[in-house]
C-alpha positions as CSV (number, residue, x, y, z in Angstrom):
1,X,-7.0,-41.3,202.9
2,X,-3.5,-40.5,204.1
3,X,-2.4,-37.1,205.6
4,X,-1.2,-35.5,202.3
5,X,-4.2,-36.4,200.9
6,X,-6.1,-34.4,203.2
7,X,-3.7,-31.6,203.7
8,X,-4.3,-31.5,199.6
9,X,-7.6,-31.2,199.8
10,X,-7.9,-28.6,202.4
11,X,-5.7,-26.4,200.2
12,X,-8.1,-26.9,197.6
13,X,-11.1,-26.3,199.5
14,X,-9.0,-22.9,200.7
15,X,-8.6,-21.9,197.2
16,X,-12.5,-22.9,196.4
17,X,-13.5,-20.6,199.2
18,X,-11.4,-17.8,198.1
19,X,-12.9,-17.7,194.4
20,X,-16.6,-18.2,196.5
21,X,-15.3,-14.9,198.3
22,X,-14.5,-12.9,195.4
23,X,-17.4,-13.8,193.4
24,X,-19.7,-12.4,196.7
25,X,-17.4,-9.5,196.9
26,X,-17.8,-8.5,193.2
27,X,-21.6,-8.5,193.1
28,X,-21.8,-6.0,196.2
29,X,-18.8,-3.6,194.5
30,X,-20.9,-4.0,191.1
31,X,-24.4,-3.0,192.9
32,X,-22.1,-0.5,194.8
33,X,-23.4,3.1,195.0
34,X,-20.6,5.2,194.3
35,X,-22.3,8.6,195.6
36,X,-22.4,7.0,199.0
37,X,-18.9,7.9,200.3
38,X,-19.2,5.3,203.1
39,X,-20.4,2.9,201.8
40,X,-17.8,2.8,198.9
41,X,-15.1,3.1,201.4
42,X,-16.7,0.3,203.8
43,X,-16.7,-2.3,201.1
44,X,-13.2,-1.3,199.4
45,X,-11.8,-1.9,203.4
46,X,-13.8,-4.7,203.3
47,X,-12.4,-6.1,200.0
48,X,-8.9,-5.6,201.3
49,X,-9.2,-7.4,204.7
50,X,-11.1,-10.8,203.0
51,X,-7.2,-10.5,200.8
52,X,-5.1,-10.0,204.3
53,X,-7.8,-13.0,205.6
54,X,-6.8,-14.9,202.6
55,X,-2.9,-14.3,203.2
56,X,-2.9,-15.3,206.8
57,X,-4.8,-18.8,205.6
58,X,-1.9,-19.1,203.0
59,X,0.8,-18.5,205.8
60,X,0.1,-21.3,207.7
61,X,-0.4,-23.6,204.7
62,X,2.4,-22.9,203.4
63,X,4.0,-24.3,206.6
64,X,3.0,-27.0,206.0
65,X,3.6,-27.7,202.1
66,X,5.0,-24.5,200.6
67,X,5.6,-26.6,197.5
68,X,2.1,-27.1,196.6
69,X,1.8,-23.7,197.0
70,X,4.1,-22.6,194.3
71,X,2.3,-24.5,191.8
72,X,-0.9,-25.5,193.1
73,X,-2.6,-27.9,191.6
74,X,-6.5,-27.1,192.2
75,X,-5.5,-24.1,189.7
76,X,-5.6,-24.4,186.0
77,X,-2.7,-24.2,183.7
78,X,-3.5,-20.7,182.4
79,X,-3.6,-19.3,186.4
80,X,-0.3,-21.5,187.3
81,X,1.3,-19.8,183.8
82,X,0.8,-16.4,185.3
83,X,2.5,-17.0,188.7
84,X,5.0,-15.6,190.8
85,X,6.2,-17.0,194.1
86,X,2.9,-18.4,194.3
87,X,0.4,-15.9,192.9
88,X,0.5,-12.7,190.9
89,X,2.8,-10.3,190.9
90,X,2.6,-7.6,193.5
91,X,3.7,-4.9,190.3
92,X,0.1,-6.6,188.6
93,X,-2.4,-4.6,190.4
94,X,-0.1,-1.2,189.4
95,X,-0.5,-2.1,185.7
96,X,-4.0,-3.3,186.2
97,X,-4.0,1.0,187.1
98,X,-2.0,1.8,183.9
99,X,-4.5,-0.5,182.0
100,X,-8.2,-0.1,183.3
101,X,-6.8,4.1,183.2
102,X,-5.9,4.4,180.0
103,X,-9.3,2.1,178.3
104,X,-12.0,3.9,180.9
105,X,-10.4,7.0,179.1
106,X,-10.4,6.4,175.9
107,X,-14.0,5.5,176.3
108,X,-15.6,8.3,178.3
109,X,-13.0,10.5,176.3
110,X,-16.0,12.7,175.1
111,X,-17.6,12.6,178.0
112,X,-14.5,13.8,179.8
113,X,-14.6,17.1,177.4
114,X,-18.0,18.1,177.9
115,X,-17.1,18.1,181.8
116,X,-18.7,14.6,183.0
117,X,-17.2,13.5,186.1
118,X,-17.6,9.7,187.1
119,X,-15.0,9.2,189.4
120,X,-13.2,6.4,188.5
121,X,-9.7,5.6,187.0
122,X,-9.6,7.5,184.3
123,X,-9.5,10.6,186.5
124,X,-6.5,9.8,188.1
125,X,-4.6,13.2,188.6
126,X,-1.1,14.2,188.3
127,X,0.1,13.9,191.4
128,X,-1.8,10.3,192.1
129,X,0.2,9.0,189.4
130,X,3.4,10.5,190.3
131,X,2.9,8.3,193.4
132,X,1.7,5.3,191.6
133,X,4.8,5.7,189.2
134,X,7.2,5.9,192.8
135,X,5.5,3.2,194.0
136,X,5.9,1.0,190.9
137,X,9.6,1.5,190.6
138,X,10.0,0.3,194.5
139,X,7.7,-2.7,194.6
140,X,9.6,-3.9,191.0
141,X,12.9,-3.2,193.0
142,X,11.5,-5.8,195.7
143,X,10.3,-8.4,193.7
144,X,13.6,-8.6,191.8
145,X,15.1,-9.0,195.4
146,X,12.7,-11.9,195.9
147,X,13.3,-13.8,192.5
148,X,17.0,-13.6,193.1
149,X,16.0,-15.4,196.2
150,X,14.3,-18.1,194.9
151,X,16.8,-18.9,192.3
152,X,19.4,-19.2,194.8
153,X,17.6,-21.3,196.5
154,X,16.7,-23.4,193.6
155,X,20.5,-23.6,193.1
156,X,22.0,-24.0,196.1
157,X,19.4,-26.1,198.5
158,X,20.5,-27.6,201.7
159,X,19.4,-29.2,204.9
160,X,19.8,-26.6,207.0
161,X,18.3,-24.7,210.2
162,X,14.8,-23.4,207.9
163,X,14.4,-20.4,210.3
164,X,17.9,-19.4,209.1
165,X,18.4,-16.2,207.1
166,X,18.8,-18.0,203.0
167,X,22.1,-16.2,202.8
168,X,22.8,-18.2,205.9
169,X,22.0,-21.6,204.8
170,X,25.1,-23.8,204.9
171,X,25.0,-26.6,203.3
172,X,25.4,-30.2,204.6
173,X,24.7,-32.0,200.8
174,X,22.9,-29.5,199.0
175,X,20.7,-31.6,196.5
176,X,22.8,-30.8,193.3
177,X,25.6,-32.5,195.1
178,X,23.2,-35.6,196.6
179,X,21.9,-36.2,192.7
180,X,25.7,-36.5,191.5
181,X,26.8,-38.6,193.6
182,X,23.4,-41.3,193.3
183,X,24.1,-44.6,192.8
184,X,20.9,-44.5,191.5
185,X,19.2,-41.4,190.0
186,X,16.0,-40.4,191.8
187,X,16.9,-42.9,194.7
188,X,15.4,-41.4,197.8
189,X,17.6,-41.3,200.6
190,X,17.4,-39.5,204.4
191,X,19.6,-36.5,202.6
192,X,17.2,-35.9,200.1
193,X,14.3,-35.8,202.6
194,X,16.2,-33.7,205.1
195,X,17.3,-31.1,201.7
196,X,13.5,-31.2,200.6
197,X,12.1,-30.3,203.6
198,X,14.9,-27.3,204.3
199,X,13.7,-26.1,200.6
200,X,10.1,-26.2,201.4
201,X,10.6,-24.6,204.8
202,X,12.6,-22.0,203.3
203,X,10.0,-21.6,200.2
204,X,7.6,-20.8,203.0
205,X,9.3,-18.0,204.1
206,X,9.9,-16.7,200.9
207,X,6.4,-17.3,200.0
208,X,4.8,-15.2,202.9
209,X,7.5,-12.8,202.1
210,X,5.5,-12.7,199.0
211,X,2.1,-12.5,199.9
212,X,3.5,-9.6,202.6
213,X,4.1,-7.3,199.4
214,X,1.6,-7.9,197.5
215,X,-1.0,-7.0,200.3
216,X,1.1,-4.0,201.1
217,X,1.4,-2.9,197.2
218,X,-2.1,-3.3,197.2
219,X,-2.7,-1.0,200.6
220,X,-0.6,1.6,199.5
221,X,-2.1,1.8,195.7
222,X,-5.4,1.8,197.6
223,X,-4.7,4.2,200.5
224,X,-3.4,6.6,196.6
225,X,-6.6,6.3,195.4
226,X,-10.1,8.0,196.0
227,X,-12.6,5.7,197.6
228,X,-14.7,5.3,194.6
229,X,-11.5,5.0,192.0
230,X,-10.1,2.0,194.9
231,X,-13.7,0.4,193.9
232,X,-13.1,0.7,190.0
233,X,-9.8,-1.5,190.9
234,X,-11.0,-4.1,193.1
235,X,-13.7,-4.7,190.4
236,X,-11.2,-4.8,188.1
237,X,-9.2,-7.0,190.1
238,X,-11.6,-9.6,190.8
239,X,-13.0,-9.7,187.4
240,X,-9.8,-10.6,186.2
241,X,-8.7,-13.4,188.7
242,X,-12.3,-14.8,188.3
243,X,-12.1,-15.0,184.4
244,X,-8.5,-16.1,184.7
245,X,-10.0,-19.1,186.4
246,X,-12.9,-19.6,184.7
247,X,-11.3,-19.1,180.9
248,X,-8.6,-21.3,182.1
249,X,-11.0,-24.4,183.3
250,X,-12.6,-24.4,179.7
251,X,-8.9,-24.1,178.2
252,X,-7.8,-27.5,180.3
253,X,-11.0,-28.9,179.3
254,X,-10.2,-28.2,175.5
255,X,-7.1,-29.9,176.1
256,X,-8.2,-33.2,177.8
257,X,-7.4,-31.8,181.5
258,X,-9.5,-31.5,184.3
259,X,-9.1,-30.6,188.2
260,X,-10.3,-33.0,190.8
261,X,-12.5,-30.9,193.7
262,X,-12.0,-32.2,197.1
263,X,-14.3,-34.6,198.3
């Protein structure tokens, strides 16, 4: 087995271990009492930390093969549909708040009248959604700067110093200009290799950029929230990256496509 092959797999295995994590992470927020104050606060900080864990791992990946990263191939075609700069968007887990809010209200509506208090999203208060709505506008602000960033880069890749600034990347033969002029299209040459590893270098950067907001989003919408409303989401959240992956697996096995676990 060659050295792709096993930096592949140890992707894959990463990922694996990450949806292992979640799963263990949902049952203890599910069996979760939310009357204890510490201990909802210990296993929201807790869920938060396995994410920044899961970050750093992806940093030093993406070192390696940023590529892969973008469109991973352990993940099904319904997760890979979904992604941004090689996951969800950080904006996601601010709508996930719009959405779980406005359903956990509508269905404790009458229980909300007669004065029942559970504590979760639907009791988000005026000013905690002032902030999430402040919050929203900046972190969509960011991720626009990010997109324009990758499709410059998609447009204008070159070998270059990777540990450049993008708006400093000068191009020797950026690999528009190395396709044109081909004798033979898709003929791989030194330029190509040197422009393909500048673009995976520099999707690297880009990449942890990404992962950087999204774990920050997700620290600042947690740090709005009350402990046990902070619970409510990361249930929320893991239920839906779980079922994403799960629904998606039977979906690619509808359609004839399966993934390969590492060995």
């Amino acid at each position: 087995m060659d050295s792709s092959s096993n930096l592949h797999n140890q992707f894959h295995s990463c990922f694996n271990d990450w949806i292992d994590q979640q799963n263990r992470d949902l049952h203890e927020l599910v069996a979760a009492d939310i009357s204890d104050g510490a201990q909802t606060k210990r296993l929201v900080e807790k869920g938060v930390q396995h994410f920044e864990d899961y970050c750093g791992k992806r940093a030093v990946m993406a070192q390696h093969d940023a590529t892969s990263l973008m469109s991973p191939a352990w993940c099904t075609s319904l997760e890979n549909a979904a992604l941004w700069v090689g996951g969800c968007r950080p904006s996601l887990s601010i709508r996930l708040v719009y959405s779980v809010c406005g359903s956990e209200l509508d269905e404790q509506l009458e229980e909300f009248l007669r004065g029942v208090r559970k504590g979760n999203l639907a009791e988000i208060s005026g000013q905690q959604l002032h902030m999430i709505n402040a919050l929203h506008c900046r972190i969509v602000k960011e991720e626009d700067k990010i997109s324009a960033r990758i499709a410059t880069l998609q447009l204008c890749t070159h070998a270059c110093d990777a540990h450049a600034r993008i708006q400093e990347e000068i191009a020797d033969k950026p690999l528009a200009v190395i396709a044109k002029g081909a004798e033979r299209v898709g003929e791989w040459s030194r330029d190509v290799e040197r422009a393909a590893n500048a673009h995976s270098l520099s999707l690297a950067g880009i990449l942890v950029e990404a992962d950087r907001l999204r774990l920050s989003t997700f620290k600042e919408l947690m740090a709005i929230l009350t402990p046990s409303q902070a619970l409510d989401l990361l249930i929320a959240t893991k239920k839906l990256h779980i079922s994403m992956h799960e629904w998606g697996k039977t979906r690619d096995c509808h359609f004839g496509k399966t993934t390969i676990s590492p060995p």
